[in-house]
ROGU-792640 format. One record per residue (C-alpha): residue in three letters; x, y, z. Coordinates in steps of 0.25 Angstrom, whole numbers, plus 2048, in hexadecimal, padded with zeros to 3 digits. Layout:
N
ALAXYZ;...
# end
This chain:
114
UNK29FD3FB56;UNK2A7D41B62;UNK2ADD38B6B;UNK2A3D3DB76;UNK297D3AB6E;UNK29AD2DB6B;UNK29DD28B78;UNK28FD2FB7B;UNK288D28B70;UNK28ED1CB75;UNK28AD1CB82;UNK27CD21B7E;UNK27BD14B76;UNK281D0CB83;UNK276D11B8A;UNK26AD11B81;UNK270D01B7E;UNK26FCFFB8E;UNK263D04B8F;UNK25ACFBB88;UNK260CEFB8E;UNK257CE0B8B;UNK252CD8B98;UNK24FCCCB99;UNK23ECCAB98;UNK236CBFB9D;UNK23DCB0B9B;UNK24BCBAB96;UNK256CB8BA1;UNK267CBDBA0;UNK26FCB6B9C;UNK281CB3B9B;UNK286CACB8F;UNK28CCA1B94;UNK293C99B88;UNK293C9AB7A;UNK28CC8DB74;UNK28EC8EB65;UNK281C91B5B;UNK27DC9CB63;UNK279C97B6E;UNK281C97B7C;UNK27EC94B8B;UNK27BC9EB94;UNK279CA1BA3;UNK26CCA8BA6;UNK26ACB1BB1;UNK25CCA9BB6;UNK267C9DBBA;UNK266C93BAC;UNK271C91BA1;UNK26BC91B93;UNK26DC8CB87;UNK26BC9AB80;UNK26AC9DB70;UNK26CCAAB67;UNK25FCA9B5E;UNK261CAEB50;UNK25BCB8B4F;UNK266CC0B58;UNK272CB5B55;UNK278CBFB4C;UNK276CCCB57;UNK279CC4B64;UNK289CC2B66;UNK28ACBCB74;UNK297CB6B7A;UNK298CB1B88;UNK294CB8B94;UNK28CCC2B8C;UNK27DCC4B94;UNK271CC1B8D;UNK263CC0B8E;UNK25DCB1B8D;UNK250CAEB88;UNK24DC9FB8D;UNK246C97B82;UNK238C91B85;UNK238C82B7F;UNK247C80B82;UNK246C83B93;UNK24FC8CB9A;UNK25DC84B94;UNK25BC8BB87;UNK259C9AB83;UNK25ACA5B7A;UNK265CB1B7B;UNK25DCBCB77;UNK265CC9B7D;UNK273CCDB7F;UNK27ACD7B88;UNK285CE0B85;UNK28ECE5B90;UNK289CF1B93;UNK27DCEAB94;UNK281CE1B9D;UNK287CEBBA6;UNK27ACF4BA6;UNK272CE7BAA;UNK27ACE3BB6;UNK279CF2BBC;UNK26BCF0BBC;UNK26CCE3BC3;UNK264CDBBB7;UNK26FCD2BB8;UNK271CCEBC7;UNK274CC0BC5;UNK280CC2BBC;UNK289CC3BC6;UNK288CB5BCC;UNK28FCB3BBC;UNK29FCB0BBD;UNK2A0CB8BAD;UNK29BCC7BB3;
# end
């Protein structure tokens, strides 16, 4: 293949990867990764206005790399309040860039990191 085929392939694939981008449902709200905690869980800063105590649960502990300052979705736990919750989502840069044109992520900018 060509050069220009490939960069065409790959921004196909950019594309398609943008357009099916998850949103937070019901109780589900953004978050920023905070700090790193140890055991996979870490403190994050959601965008409703709480820090949580979030956790990677195990099914996607092996899938879901995040580092500080990533943005993520955050599912609050029932029995545990709103301190504790589950990181169920993570965002990729383009991602991140195509959300905040769309104004999804109007709060983000009272954040020092972005």
């Amino acid at each position: 293949m060509s050069k220009k085929k490939e960069e065409a392939a790959r921004q196909a694939a950019l594309q398609q990867q943008i357009a099916r981008i998850k949103l937070p449902r019901g109780k589900q709200s953004f978050g920023i990764v905070e700090q790193r905690l140890g055991g996979s869980r870490m403190r994050v800063r959601c965008l409703d206005g709480k820090n949580r105590i979030c956790r990677i649960p195990g099914r996607m502990k092996r899938y879901l790399w995040v580092r500080e300052g990533d943005i993520v979705i955050v599912e609050p736990w029932e029995l545990g309040g709103d301190d504790k919750g589950d990181i169920v989502y993570k965002y990729s840069k383009s991602q991140v860039q195509y959300i905040k044109r769309k104004g999804y992520l109007k709060k983000i900018e009272e954040f020092d990191e972005f």
